[in-house]
C-alpha positions in Angstrom: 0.0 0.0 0.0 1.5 3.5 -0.6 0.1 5.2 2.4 -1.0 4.2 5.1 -2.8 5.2 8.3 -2.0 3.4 11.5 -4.3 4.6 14.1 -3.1 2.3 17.2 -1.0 5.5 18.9 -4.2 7.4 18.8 -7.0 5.1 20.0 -6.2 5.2 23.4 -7.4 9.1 22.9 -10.3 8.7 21.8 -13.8 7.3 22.4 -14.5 5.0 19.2 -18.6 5.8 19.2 -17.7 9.6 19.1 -15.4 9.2 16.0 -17.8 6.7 14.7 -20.5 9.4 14.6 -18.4 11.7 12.6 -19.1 9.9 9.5 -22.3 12.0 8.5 -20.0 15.2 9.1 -17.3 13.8 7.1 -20.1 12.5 4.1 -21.1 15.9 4.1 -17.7 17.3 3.7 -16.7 14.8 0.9 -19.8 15.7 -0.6 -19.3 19.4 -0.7 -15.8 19.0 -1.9 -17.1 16.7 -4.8 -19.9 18.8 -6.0 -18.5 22.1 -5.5 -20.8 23.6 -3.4 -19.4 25.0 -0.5 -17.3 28.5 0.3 -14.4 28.6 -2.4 -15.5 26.7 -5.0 -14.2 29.1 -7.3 -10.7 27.4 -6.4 -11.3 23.6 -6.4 -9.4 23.0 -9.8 -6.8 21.3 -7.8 -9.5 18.7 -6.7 -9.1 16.6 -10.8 -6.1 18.5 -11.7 -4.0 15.1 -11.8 -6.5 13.7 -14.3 -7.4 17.1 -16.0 -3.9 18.9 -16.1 -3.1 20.7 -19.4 -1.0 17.9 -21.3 -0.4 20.8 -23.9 1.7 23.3 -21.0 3.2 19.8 -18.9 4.8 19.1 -22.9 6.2 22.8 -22.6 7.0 22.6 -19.0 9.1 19.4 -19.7 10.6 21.0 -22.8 11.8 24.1 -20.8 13.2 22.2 -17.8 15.2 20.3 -20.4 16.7 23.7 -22.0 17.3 24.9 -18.6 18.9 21.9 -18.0 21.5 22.5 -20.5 21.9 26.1 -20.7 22.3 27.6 -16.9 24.4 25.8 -14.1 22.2 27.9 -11.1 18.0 28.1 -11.9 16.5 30.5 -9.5 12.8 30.5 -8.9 11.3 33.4 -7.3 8.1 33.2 -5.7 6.7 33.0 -1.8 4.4 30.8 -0.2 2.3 28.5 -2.5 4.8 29.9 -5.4 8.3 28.0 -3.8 7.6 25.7 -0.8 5.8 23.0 -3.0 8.8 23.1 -5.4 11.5 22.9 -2.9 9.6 20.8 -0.5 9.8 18.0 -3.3 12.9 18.3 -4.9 14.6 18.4 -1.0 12.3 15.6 -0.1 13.4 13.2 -3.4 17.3 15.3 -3.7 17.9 15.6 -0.2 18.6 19.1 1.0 22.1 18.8 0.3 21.4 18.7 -3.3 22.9 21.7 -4.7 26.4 20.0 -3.1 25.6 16.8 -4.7 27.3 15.3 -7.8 24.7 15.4 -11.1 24.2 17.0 -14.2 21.4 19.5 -13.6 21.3 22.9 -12.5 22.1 24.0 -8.7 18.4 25.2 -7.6 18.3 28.4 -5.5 14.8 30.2 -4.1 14.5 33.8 -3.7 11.8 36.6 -3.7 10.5 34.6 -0.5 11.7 37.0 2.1 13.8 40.6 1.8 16.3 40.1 3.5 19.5 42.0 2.2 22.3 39.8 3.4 20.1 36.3 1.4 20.5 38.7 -1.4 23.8 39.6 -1.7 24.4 35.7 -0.6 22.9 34.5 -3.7 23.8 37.0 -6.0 27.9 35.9 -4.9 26.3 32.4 -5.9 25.8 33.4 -9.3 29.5 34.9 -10.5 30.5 33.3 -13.1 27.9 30.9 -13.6 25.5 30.9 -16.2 22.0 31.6 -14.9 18.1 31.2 -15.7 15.5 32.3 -13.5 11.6 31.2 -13.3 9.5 34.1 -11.3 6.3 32.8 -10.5 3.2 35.6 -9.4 -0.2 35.8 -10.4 -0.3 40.0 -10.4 3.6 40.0 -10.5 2.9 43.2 -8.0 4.0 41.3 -4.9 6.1 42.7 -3.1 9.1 40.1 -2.4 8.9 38.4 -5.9 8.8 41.7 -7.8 11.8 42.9 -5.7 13.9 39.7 -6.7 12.6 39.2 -10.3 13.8 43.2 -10.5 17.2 42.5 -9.5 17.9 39.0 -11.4 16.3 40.4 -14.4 18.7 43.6 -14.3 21.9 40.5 -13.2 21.0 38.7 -16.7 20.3 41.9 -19.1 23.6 42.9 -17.8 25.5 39.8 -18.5 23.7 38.3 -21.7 21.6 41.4 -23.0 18.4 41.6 -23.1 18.2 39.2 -26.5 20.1 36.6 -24.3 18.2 37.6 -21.3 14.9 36.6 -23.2 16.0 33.1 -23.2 16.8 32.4 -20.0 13.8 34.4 -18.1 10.7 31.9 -17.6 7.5 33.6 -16.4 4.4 31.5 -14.7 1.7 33.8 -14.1 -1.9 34.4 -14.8 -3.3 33.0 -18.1 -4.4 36.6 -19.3 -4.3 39.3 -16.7 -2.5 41.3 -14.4 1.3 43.5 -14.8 3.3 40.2 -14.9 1.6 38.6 -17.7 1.5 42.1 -19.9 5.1 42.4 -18.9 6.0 39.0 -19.6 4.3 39.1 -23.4 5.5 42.3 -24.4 9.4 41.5 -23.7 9.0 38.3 -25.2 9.4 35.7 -22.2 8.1 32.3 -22.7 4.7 32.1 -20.1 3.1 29.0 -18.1 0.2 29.6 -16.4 -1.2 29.8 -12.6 -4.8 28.8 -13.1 -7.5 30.8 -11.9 -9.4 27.7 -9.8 -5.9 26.7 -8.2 -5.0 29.1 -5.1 -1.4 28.8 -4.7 -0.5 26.4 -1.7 -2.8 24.1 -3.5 -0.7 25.2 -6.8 2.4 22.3 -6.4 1.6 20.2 -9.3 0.6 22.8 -11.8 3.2 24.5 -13.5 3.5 26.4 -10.8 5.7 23.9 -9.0 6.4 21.6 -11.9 8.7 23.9 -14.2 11.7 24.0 -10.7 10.4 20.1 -10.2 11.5 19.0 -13.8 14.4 21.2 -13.7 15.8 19.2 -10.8 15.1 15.8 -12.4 12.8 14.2 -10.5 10.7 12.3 -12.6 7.5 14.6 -13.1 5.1 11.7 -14.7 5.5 9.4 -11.7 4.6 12.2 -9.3 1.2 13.3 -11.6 0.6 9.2 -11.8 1.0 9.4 -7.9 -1.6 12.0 -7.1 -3.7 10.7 -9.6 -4.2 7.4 -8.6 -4.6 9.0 -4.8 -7.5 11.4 -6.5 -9.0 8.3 -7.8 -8.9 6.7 -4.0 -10.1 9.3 -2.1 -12.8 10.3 -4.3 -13.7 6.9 -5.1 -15.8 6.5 -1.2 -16.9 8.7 1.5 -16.3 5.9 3.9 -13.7 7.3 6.4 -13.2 3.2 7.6 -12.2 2.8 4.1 -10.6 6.3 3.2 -7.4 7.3 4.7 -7.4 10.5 3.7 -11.4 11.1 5.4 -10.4 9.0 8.2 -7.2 11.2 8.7 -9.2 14.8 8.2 -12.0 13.2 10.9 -9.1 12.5 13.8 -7.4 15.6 13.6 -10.9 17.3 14.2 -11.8 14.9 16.6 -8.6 16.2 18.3 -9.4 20.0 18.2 -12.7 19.6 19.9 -10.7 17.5 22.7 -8.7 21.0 23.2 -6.0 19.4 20.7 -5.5 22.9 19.4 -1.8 22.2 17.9 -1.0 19.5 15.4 3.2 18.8 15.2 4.0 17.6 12.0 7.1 14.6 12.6 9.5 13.5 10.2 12.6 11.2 11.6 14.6 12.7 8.2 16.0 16.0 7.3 15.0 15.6 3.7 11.6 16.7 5.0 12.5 19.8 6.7 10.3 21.6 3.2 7.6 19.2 3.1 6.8 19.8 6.5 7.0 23.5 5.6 4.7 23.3 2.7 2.4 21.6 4.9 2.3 23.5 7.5 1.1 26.8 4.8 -1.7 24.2 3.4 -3.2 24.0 6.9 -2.6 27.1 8.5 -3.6 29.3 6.0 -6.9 27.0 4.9 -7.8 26.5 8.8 -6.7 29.5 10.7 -10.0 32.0 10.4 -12.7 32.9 11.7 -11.2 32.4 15.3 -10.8 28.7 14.6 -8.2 26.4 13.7 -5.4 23.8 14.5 -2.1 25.2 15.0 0.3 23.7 12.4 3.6 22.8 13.7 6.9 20.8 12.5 9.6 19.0 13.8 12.5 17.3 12.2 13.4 13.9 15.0 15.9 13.1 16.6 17.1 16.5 16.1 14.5 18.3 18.0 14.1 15.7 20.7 17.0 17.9 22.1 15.3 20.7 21.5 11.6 20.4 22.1 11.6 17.1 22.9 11.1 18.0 26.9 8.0 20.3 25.6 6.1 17.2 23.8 6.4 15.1 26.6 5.5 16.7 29.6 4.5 20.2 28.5 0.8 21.3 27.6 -1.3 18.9 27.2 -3.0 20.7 23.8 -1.2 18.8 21.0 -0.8 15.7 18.8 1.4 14.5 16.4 1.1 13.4 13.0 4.6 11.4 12.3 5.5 10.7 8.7 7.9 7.5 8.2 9.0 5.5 5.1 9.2 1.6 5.4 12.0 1.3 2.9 14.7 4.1 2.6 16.3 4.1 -0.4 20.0 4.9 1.1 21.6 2.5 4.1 24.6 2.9 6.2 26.0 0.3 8.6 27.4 1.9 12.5 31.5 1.0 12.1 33.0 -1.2 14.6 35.4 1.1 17.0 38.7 -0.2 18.9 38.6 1.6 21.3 34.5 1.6 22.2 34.8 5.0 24.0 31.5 5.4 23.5 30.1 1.8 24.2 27.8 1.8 21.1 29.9 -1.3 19.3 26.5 -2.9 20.4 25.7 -1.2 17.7 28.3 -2.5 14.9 27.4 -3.1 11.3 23.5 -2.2 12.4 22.2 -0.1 9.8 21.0 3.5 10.4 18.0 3.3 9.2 17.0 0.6 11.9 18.3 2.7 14.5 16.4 5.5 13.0 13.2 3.1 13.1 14.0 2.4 17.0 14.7 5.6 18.2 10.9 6.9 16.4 9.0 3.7 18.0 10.4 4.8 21.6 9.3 8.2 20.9 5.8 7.8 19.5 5.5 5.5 23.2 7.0 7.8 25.4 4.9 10.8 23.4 2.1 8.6 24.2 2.8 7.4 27.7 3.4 11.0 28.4 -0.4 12.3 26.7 0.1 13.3 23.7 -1.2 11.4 20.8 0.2 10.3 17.8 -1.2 9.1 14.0 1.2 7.2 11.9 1.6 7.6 8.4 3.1 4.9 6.6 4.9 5.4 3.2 5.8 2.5 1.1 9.0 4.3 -0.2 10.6 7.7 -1.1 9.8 7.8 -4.9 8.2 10.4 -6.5 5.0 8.2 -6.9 4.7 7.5 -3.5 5.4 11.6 -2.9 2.7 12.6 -5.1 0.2 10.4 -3.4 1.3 12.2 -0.7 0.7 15.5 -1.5 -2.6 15.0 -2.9 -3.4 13.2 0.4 -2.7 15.9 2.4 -4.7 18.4 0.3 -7.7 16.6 0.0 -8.0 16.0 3.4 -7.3 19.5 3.8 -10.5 20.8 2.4 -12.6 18.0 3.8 -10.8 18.8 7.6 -11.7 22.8 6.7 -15.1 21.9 5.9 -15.9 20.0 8.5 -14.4 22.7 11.1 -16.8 25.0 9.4 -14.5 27.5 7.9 -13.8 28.3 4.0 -10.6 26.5 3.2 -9.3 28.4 -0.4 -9.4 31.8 0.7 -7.2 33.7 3.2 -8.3 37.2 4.2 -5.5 37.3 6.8 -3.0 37.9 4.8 -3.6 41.0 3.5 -3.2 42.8 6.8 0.5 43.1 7.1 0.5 44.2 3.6 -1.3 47.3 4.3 0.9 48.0 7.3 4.0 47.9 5.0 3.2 49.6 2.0 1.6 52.6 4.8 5.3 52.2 6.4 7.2 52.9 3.1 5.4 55.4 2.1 3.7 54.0 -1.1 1.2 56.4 -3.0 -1.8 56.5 -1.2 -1.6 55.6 1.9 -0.5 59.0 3.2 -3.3 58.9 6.1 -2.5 55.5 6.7 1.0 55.9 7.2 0.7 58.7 9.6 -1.6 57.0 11.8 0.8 54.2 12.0 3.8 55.4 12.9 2.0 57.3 15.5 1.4 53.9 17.0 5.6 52.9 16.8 6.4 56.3 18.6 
C-alpha cells in the first residue's frame, strides 16, 4: 500500500462511538468538496487537476526544464508561499537538502523573492559569478512585493551579463493566463509564459506549472509524481467511507482532536530531507484553517534533532497537542554503524546495524514515550521515497485538507489574513496612497 494510516498511537485518545459518529460530518464534507458547493469553490481545480492537467503546458513545462537543463548551471525561482515551498519541498524531499552540493548533471536550484532580506540577497547574488544563470519568477499579479523585488534584481543580473536578447532566453515567467502587470510584462518582452490557473490558489498550486517547471528542472521524474496523485485522486474520491478512506479517516481525527482542546497538530519527520515538506504543509493548513477564530495550529519538527530541542515540551508540556509522524518503510540509502577499537562510546553494540533501523527504533520509543506522556500520535506509513509514493502524498494531504476545513466549518481556499501586514507595510514605506495610513501608523511605533 502506498500510504497508510495506522491509528493504534491514537486510540487510546479517543472514544470509538464519538469518532464513529463523525461519519455524517465527514459524508457531508466529501460531498461538498465533490460537487463544488461550499465556500471557495471558485478554487477547487486542484481537486481533478491530476486527471485534467493541461498535457499541452506539462509538454512545454518538460521541454523548458530540459533547456534549462542544458543552458544555466544555477536556476533561481522566485516566488513566496504556494509559489516556492511545493517546489523545494519536493525536490529536497526526493534530492535531499544537500542537493545543490551533490554530484549530477542538472542545475544547482536556489529560491528567492521569498523574504527581503538584504544579506540572502547579496548571498545568492555571490552564488551566481561566473555561472551561467536562468530564472523562473512565478506571481499571479507579479505586483507582490518580495517576488517583484527579486525578479527586479535577477532580471537587471542577466540583461547585464547576456543582453536583453540573451536575457529573453533564460527568463521563464508562470503567471496568470491573461491578466494582471506580470503577464503584460512577460508578453511584451518576449518571455516564454506558463500559467497559474484561476481555480488553483497557490499552496494548492504544487503540481501545476507552478511547482512543476523547478520540479522537472531538478530531475525528479514529473510523470511518476502526476501518476501518484492521480491514482490517490481516484482513492479518495472513489468513497466517502472514512473506515475505508485514509485521507477522510485522517481529516476526521485531527478534528476529533481539536474539539478535545487538541488545538496544535506537530508535523514529525525522523529525516531532514523533509525539513520543506513539513513547511509546505504547515502553509496548506494554516492558512486553509486558521480563520474565523478557529483552527489547529500547524507545527513541525524534524526527530531526533528536536528531541534535544523540544523534545522535553512534547512530553510533559501542555497537554493541547498531537502529532502526526511521517515514516517511510523502505529508505532508499543504508549505512552500517563502524566497529570502534577503542568503544569510547560503548555503542559497538551497535556494529554493522544499519541507520535506518536505528532511526526506526529511536521513532517507535518516541511515538510510546509521546504517548505514555499524553500526547497522541497518527502514523503515516509510506511504502517508499519515490516520487509516486510523494505525489500520493501530497494529494493526500490536500484533500483532506479541504474535507478537515469543511468540516471545522470555515472556507478553506481563501485567506483574508493575509492582507493585513501588507497594508501596514506599503503605509510604512510610504507607497502612493496611503499617506493617512502611514501617519496613523507610525503614531502607533512612537
Amino acid at each position: 500500500m502506498t500510504l497508510a494510516l495506522n491509528d493504534k498511537y491514537i486510540k487510546p485518545f479517543i472514544d470509538e462511538k464519538a469518532l464513529a459518529s463523525m461519519q455524517s460530518e465527514v459524508s457531508a464534507a466529501h460531498r461538498v468538496l465533490m460537487e463544488g458547493t461550499g465556500e471557495g469553490s471558485d478554487f477547487l481545480g486542484w481537486v481533478r487537476l491530476p486527471e485534467t492537467y493541461d498535457k499541452e503546458e506539462y509538454a512545454r513545462v518538460k521541454k523548458a526544464a530540459a533547456k534549462i537543463q542544458k543552458s544555466c548551471d544555477v536556476f533561481i525561482v522566485i516566488g513566496i508561499g504556494g509559489s516556492y515551498l511545493g517546489s523545494r519541498a519536493v525536490i529536497e524531499f526526493l534530492k535531499s537538502p544537500m542537493y545543490n552540493n551533490l554530484k549530477k548533471d542538472t542545475p544547482d536550484i536556489y529560491f528567492s523573492g521569498c523574504n527581503i532580506s538584504a544579506q540572502s540577497m547579496n548571498e545568492l547574488l555571490s552564488i551566481c559569478e561566473g555561472k551561467d544563470v536562468c530564472i523562473n519568477v512565478i506571481s499571479k499579479s507579479g505586483t507582490t512585493t518580495e517576488p517583484a523585488v527579486a525578479f527586479r534584481i535577477f532580471r537587471a543580473l542577466l540583461e547585464k551579463k547576456y543582453g536583453v536578447e540573451g536575457a529573453r532566453e533564460r527568463i521563464f515567467v508562470t503567471t496568470d493566463k491573461a491578466r494582471g502587470t506580470l503577464k503584460k510584462f512577460a508578453d511584451e518582452a518576449g518571455y516564454e509564459t506558463f500559467v497559474v490557473p484561476d481555480d488553483v490558489g497557490g499552496r494548492f498550486s504544487v503540481l501545476t506549472s507552478v511547482g512543476l517547471l523547478p520540479i522537472a528542472v531538478s530531475g525528479v521524474d514529473t510523470d511518476a509524481l502526476m501518476q501518484g496523485a492521480a491514482d490517490a485522486a481516484a482513492a479518495f474520491m472513489a468513497t466517502d467511507d472514512m473506515e475505508k478512506n485514509t485521507c477522510l479517516k485522517y481529516a476526521a481525527l485531527r478534528n476529533l482532536m481539536y474539539r478535545q482542546g487538541k488545538c496544535t497538530e506537530i508535523l514529525v519527520s525522523y529525516e531532514s530531507y523533509a525539513t520543506m515538506l513539513n513547511e509546505w504543509w504547515k502553509q496548506l493548513y494554516g492558512e486553509s484553517e486558521g480563520k474565523d477564530g478557529k483552527g489547529i495550529f500547524p507545527a513541525s519538527v524534524i526527530f531526533s534533532t528536536d528531541l534535544h530541542s523540544l523534545g522535553q515540551y512534547i512530553q510533559d508540556g501542555q497537554r493541547n497537542l498531537f502529532e502526526t509522524v511521517i515514516a517511510v518503510k523502505n529508505p532508499d540509502s543504508k549505512f552500517a554503524v563502524p566497529f570502534d577499537d577503542a568503544n569510547v562510546d560503548g555503542l559497538n553494540f551497535l556494529a554493522g546495524v544499519d541507520m535506518n533501523d536505528v532511526n526506526d527504533k529511536a521513532m517507535k520509543g518516541t511515538i510510546l514515550a509521546h504517548v505514555d506522556g499524553g500526547t497522541p500520535n497518527i502514523l503515516l506509513e509510506l511504502a517508499d521515497k519515490s516520487a509516486y509514493t510523494l505525489g500520493y502524498l501530497l494529494y493526500f494531504f490536500e484533500f483532506a485538507c479541504g474535507v478537515s476545513g469543511y468540516m471545522l466549518g470555515v472556507n478553506p481556499f481563501n485567506q483574508p489574513g493575509v492582507e493585513a501586514y501588507k497594508k501596514n507595510m506599503f503605509a510604512l514605506l510610504g507607497k502612493p496612497g496611503y499617506e493617512e495610513a502611514k501617519a496613523a501608523l507610525e503614531a502607533r511605533l512612537k
